[in-house]
C-alpha positions as CSV (number, residue, x, y, z in Angstrom):
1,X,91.9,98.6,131.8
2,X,92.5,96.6,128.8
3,X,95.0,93.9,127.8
4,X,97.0,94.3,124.8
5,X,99.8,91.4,124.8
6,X,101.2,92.8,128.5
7,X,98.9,94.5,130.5
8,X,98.1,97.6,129.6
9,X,97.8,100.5,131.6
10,X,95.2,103.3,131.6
11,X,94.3,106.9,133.1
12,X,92.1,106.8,136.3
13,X,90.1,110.1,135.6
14,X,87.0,111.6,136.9
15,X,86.4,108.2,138.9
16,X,86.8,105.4,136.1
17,X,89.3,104.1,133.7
18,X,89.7,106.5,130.6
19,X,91.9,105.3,127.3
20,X,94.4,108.0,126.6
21,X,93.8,110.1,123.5
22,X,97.8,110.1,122.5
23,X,99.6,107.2,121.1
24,X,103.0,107.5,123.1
25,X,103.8,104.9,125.5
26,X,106.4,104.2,127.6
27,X,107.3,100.0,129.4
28,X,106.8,99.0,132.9
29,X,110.3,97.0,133.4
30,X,110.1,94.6,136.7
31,X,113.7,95.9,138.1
32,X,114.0,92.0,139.8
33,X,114.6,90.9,135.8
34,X,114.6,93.7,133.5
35,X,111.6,92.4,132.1
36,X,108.6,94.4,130.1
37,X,105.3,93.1,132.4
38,X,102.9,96.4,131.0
39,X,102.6,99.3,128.9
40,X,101.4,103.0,130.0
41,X,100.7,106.1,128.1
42,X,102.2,109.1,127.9
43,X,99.8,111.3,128.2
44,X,99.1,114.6,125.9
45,X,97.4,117.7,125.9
46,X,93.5,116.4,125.6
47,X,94.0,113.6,128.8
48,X,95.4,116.8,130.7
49,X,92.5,118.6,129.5
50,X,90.2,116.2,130.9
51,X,91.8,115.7,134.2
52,X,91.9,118.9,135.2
53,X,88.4,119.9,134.1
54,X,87.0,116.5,136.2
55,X,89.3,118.2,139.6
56,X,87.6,121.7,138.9
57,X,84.3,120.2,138.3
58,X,84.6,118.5,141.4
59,X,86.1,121.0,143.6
60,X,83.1,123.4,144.8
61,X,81.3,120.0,146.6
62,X,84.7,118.8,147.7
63,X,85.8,122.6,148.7
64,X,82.4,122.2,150.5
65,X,82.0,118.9,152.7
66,X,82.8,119.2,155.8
67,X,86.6,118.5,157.6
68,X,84.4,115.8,159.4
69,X,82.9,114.2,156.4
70,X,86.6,114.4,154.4
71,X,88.0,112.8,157.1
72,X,85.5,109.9,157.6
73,X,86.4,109.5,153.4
74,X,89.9,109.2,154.2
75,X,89.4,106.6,157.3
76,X,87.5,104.2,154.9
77,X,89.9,104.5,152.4
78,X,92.7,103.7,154.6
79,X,90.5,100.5,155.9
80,X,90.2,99.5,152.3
81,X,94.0,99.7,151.5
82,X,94.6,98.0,154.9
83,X,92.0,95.3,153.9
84,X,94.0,94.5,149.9
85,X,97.0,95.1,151.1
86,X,98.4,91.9,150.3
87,X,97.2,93.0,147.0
88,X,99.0,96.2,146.7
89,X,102.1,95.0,148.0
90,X,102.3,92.3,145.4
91,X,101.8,95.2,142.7
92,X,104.4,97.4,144.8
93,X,107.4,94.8,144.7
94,X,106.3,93.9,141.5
95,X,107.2,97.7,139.6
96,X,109.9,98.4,142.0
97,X,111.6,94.9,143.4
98,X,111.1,96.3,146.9
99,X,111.2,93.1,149.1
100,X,107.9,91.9,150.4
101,X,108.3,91.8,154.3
102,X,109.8,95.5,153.9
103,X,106.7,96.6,151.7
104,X,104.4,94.8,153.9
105,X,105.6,95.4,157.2
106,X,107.5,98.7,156.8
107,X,106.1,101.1,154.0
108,X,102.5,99.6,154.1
109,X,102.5,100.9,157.7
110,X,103.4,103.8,157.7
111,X,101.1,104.7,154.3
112,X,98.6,103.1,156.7
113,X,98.9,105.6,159.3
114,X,99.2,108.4,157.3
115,X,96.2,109.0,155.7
116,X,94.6,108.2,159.0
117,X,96.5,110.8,160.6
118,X,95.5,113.1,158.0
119,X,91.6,112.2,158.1
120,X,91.9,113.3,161.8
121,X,94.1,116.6,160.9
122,X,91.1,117.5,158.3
123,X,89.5,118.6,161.7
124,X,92.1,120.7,163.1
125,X,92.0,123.6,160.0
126,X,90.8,126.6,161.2
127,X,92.0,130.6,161.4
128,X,92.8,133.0,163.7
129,X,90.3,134.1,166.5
130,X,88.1,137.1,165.7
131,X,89.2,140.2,167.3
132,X,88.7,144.2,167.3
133,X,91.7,145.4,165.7
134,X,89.8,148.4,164.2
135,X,87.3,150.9,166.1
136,X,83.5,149.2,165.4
137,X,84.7,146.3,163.3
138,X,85.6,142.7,163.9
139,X,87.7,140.5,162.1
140,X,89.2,137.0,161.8
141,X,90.7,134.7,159.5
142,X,89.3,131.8,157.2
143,X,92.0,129.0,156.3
144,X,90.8,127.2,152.6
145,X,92.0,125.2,150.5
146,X,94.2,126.7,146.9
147,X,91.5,124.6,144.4
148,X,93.2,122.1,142.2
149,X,96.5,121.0,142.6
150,X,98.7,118.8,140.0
151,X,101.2,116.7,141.6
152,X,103.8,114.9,140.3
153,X,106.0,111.6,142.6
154,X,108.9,110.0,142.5
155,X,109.8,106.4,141.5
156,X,111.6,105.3,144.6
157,X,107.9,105.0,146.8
158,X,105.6,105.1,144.6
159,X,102.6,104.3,147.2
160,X,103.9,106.5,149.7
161,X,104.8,109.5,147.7
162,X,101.2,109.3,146.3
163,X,100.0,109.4,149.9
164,X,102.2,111.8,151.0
165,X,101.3,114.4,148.1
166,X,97.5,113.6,148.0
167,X,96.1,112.9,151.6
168,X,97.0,116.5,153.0
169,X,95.8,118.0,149.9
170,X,92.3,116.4,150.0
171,X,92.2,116.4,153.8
172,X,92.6,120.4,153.0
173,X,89.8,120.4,150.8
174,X,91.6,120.3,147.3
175,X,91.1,118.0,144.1
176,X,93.6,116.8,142.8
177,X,95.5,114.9,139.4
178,X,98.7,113.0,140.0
179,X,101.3,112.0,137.8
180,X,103.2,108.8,139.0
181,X,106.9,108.7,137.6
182,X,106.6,107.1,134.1
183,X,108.7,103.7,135.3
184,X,106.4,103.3,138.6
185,X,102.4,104.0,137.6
186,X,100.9,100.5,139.2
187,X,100.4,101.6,143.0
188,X,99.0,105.2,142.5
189,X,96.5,103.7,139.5
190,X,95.4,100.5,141.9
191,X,95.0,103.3,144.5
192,X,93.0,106.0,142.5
193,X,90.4,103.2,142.0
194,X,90.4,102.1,145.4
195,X,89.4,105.6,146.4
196,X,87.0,106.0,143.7
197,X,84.3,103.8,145.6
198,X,84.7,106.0,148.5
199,X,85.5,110.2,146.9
200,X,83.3,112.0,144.6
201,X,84.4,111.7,140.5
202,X,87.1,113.4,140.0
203,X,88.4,114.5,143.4
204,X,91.8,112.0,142.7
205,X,92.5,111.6,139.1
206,X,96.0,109.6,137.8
207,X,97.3,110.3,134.5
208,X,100.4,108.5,133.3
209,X,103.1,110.4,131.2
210,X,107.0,111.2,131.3
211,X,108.7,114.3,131.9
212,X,106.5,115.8,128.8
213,X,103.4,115.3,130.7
214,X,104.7,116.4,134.3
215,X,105.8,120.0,132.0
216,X,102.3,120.0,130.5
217,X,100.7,120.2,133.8
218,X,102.7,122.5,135.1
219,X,101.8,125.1,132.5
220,X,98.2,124.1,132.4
221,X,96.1,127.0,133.7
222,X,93.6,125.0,135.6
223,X,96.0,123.7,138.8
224,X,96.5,126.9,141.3
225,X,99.3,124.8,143.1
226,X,102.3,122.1,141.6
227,X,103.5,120.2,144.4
228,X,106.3,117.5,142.9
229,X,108.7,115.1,144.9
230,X,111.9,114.6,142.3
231,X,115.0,115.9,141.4
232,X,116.6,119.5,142.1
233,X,116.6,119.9,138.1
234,X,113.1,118.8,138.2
235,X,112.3,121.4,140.9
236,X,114.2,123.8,139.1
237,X,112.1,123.2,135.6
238,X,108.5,123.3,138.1
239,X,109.4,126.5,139.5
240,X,110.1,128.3,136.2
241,X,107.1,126.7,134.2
242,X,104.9,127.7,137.4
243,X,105.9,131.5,137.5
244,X,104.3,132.5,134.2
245,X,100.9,131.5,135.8
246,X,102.1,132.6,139.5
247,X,101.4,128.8,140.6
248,X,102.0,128.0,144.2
249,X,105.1,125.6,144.2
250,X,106.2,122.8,146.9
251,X,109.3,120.7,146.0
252,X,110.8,118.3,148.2
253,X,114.1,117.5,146.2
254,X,117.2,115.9,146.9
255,X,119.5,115.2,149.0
256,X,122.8,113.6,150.3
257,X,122.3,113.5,154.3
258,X,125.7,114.0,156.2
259,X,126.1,111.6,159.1
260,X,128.3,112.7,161.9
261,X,129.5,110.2,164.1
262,X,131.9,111.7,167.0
263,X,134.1,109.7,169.1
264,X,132.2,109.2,171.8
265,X,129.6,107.6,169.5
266,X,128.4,103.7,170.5
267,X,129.6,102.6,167.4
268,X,127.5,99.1,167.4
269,X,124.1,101.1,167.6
270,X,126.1,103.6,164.4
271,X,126.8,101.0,162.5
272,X,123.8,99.5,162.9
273,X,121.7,102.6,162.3
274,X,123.9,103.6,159.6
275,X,123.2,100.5,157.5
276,X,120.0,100.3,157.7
277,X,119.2,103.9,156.8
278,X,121.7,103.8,154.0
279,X,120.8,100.4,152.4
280,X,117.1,100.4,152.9
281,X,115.4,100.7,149.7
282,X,118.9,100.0,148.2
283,X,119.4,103.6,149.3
284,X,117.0,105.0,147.0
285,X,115.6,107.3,149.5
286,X,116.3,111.3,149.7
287,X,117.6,110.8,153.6
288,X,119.8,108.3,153.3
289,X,122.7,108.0,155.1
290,X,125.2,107.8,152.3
291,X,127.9,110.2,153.5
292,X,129.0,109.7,156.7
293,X,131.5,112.1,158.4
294,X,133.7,110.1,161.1
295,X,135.7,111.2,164.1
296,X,139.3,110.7,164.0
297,X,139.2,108.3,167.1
298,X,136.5,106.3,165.6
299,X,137.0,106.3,162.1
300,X,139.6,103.5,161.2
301,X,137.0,101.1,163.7
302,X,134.0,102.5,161.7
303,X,135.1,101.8,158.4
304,X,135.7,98.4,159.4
305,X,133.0,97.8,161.5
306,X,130.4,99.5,158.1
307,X,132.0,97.1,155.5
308,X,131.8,94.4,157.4
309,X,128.2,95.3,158.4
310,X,127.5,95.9,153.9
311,X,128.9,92.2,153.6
312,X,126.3,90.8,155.7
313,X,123.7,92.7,154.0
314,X,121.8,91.4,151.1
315,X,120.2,92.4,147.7
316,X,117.9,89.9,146.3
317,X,114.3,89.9,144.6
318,X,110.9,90.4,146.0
319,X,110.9,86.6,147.1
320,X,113.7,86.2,148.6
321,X,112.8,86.8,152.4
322,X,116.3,87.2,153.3
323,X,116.8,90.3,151.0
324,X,117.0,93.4,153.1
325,X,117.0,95.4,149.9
326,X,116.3,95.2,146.2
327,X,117.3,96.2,142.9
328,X,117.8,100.2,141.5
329,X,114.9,101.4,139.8
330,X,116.2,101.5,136.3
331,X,119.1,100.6,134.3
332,X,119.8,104.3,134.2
333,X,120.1,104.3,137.7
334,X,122.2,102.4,137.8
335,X,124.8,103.4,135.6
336,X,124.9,106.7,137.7
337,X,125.4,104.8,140.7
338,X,128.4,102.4,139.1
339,X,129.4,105.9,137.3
340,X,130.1,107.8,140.8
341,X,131.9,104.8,142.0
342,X,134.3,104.1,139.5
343,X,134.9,107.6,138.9
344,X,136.0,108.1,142.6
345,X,139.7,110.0,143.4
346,X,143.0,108.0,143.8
347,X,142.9,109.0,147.0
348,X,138.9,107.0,147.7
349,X,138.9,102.9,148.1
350,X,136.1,100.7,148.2
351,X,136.4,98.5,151.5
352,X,133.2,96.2,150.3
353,X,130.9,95.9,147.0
354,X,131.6,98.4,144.4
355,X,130.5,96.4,141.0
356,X,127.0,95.8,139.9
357,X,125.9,92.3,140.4
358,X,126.0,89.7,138.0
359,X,122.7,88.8,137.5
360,X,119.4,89.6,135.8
361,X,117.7,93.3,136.9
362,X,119.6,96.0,138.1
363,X,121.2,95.5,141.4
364,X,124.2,96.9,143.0
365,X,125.2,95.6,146.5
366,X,125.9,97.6,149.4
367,X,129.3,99.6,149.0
368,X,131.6,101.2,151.5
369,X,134.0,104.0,150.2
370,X,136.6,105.2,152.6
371,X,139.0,108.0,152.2
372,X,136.7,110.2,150.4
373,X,137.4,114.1,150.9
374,X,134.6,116.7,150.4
375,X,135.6,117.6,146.7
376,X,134.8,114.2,145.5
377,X,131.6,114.0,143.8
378,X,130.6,111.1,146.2
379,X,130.8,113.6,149.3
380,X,128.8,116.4,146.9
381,X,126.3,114.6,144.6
382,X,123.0,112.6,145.7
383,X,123.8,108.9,145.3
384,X,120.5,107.5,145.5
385,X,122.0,104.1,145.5
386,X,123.4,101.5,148.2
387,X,126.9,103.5,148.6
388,X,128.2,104.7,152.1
389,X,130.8,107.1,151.9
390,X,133.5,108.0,154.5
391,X,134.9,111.0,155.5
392,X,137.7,111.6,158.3
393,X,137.0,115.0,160.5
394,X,138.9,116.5,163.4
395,X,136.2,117.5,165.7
396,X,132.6,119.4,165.8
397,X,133.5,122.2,163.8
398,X,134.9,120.5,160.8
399,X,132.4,117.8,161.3
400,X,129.4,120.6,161.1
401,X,131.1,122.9,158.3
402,X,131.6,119.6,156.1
403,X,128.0,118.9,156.6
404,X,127.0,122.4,155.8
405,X,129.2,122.7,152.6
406,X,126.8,120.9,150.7
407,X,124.3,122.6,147.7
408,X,121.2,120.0,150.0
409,X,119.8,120.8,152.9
410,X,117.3,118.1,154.0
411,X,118.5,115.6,156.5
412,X,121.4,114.7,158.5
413,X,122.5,112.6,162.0
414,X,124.7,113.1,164.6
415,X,125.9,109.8,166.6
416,X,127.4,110.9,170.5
417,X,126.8,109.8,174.1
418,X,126.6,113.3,175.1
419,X,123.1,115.1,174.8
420,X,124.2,118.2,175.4
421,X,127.1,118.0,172.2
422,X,124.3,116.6,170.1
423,X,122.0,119.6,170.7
424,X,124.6,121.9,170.3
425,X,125.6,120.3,167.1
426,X,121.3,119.9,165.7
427,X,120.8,123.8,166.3
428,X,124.3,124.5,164.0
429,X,123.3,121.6,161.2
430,X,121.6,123.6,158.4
431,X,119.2,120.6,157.3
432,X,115.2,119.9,157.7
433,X,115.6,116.7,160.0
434,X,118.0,115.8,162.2
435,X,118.1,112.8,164.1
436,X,120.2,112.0,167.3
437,X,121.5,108.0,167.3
438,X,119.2,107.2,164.9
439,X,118.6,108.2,161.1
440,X,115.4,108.9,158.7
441,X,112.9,107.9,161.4
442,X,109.4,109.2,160.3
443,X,106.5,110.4,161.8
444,X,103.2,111.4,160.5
445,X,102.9,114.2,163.3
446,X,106.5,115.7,162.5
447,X,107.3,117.8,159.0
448,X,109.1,116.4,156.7
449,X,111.4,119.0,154.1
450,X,114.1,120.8,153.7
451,X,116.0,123.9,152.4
452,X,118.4,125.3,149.3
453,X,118.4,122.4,146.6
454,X,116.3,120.3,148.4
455,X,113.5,122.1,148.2
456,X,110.7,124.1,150.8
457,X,107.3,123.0,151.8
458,X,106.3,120.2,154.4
459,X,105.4,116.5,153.7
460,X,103.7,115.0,156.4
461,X,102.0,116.9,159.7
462,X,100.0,119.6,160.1
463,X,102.2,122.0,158.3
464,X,102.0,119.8,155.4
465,X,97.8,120.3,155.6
466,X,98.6,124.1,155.7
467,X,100.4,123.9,152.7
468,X,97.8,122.9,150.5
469,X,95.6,125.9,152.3
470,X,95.7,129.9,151.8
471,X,94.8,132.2,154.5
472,X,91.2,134.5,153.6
473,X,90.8,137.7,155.9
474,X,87.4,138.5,156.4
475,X,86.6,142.2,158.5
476,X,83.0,143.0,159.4
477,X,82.2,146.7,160.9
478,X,80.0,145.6,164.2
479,X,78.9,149.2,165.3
480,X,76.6,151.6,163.1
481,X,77.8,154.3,160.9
């Protein structure tokens, strides 16, 4: 990695720093300020070339070590993240104005745990039991991993999507080449080297691009597998460029999580689950809980009690230890989140926020949006942005057919006293996750994904690690002609 005025940013492929072959580049803006701090490539058809040909000359020793050895690799490399991670979460908040103590204590965590949890599912692979299915033979099933598999993440974690996408897939036995979102490189790149002291070359490659590059890979003929976190027209684009080379596909896309609080709901433990699971990463997160569907007997309280709870919540830089969250990604970004709040209906008001904030970077402070019915694009678009919107229902069956009107499928809450209502409600919610008095808790154990626009496949748990496998049955005649 070289320094050309800002620091400039390289590939990470084949276990060292290689200089791009194109001449495209694209600016790494510090959201806190708006401010250029490096430059990364976009890379072309000969850094794709090289990727992939240093994952498939890699693959047959990787494809070979054993679950115990892969594992062991992915223990040491989660002790040598744990061991810089002051390091990385400088870099983090740095490329995406995430503030420290929720990087640190938060995010770094739960990356943390994940790759260990993976190194020990590497163990757990296996097939079917032999058995006599046919007269005089035996059979069983091998589980292995697909070979090389591009992946492409999302700008809203960058160090946990690259976890997310990469540790199943080497814990599985695969190589792989990543492509970080174009605004967001620093974390995967700082990572990739990190984990070259520990893998074989060219197990983890990173190449930088934009949407150009993520295409590219997805046509290249070398990957057998595309697995991408991003948006549903980003998913749409993978799975079409995929089927020409009958590529396995897993998407995790977006999402606009309905959150149904009924009247019987503590509403100090909603509101204060609903914040933070709406505001946390300035509601840049896939789950968030940015439509909220109230109970008539609740709702006027609610709506006071969540703009009052926005009021007291606070956007600030990295530094500022009292920010709970930070600034949008990307002045794009945030046009589309000031765009879907000015354009609300006549019938919508904003109880607090509502404006971007004066200031240098591109923040926008937590908004509250009552009155909201489900034609208005708030109630039917991913906001991806610090905006809670409200929605009055009548009981549990407009509260679940509002929730299932929606073109996402991927998380949703329900917020009641009464266990059996909220089990009854969980089985008739059509969504990937849903959590009872509580909202986008994670696990490493549990699956994380959805259905319809927000994609199919797992992140996280051992249905993730059989994702990034493909089933091999093997029949052997046992008695003599």
């Amino acid at each position: 990695m070289t320094t050309i005025g800002v620091r400039a940013v390289a590939n990470f492929v084949g276990g060292g720093w290689r200089n791009p072959d194109s001449d495209g580049s694209t600016s790494i803006v510090d959201p806190s300020t708006g401010q250029t701090f490096a430059e990364a490539p976009v890379s072309g058809p000969a850094d794709l070339d090289a990727a992939f040909g240093a994952a498939a000359a890699a693959y047959p020793r990787w494809r070979d070590t054993t679950p115990k050895d892969r594992g062991r690799a992915l223990l040491r490399i989660a002790d040598a993240l744990e061991a810089r991670a002051e390091e990385f979460v400088e870099e983090e908040c740095r490329n995406t104005g995430k503030p420290r103590a929720s990087m640190r204590d938060e995010e770094l965590v739960h990356v943390l745990d994940t790759i260990r949890f993976f190194a020990g599912a590497a163990r757990l692979l296996d097939g079917d039991a032999a058995g006599e299915y046919v007269d005089g033979h035996t059979s069983f099933v091998r589980r292995e991993p697909v070979g090389v598999v591009a992946q492409v993440t999302p700008w809203n974690y960058p160090l946990m999507m690259s976890v997310w996408k990469w540790a199943p897939a080497l814990a599985a036995g695969n190589t792989v080449v990543q492509k970080p979102a174009e605004t967001t490189p620093v974390t995967p790149l700082l990572l990739a080297e990190l984990m070259a002291g520990i893998l074989p070359p060219g197990v983890f490659n990173v190449v930088c691009g934009d949407r150009s590059t993520g295409a590219a890979m997805v046509r290249h003929p070398v990957p057998a597998m595309v697995g991408v976190t991003g948006s549903v027209r980003t998913g749409c684009d993978v799975m079409a460029g995929a089927a020409a080379d009958v590529k396995r596909v897993h998407l995790e896309l977006g999402g606009n999580a309905p959150v149904i609080v009924l009247d019987d709901a503590d509403l100090e433990v909603a509101v204060d689950g609903i914040r933070a699971a709406a505001y946390f990463n300035a509601g840049q997160s896939c789950t968030a809980a940015s439509r909220v569907l109230a109970g008539a007997g609740v709702h006027d309280d609610l709506v006071v009690a969540l703009a009052g709870a926005a009021r007291a919540t606070h956007t600030a830089p990295p530094d500022d230890a009292t920010a709970y969250h930070g600034p949008l990604n990307n002045p794009q970004q945030l046009a589309r989140v000031t765009g879907l709040v000015d354009r609300r209906s006549t019938r919508a008001e904003v109880v607090a926020g509502g404006a971007p904030l004066a200031r240098p970077g591109y923040f926008y402070p937590p908004t509250v949006v009552a009155g909201v019915d489900q034609h208005d694009e708030l109630a039917r678009e991913e906001v991806f942005g610090p905006v809670i919107s409200v929605q009055r229902v009548s009981g549990e069956d407009d509260a679940v057919a509002l929730a299932n009107d929606a073109a996402y499928a991927l998380g949703a809450s329900v917020w009641t006293r009464d266990h059996a209502r909220a089990m009854r409600l969980a089985r008739r919610i059509d969504a990937g996750a849903v959590w009872v008095n509580c909202h986008s808790v994670l696990a490493a154990e549990m699956p994380h994904g959805g259905a319809r626009h927000s994609g199919f496949g797992s992140e996280l748990s051992r249905h993730a690690l059989a994702d990034y496998t493909r089933l091999k049955h093997v029949m052997s005649r046992i008695d003599p002609p």
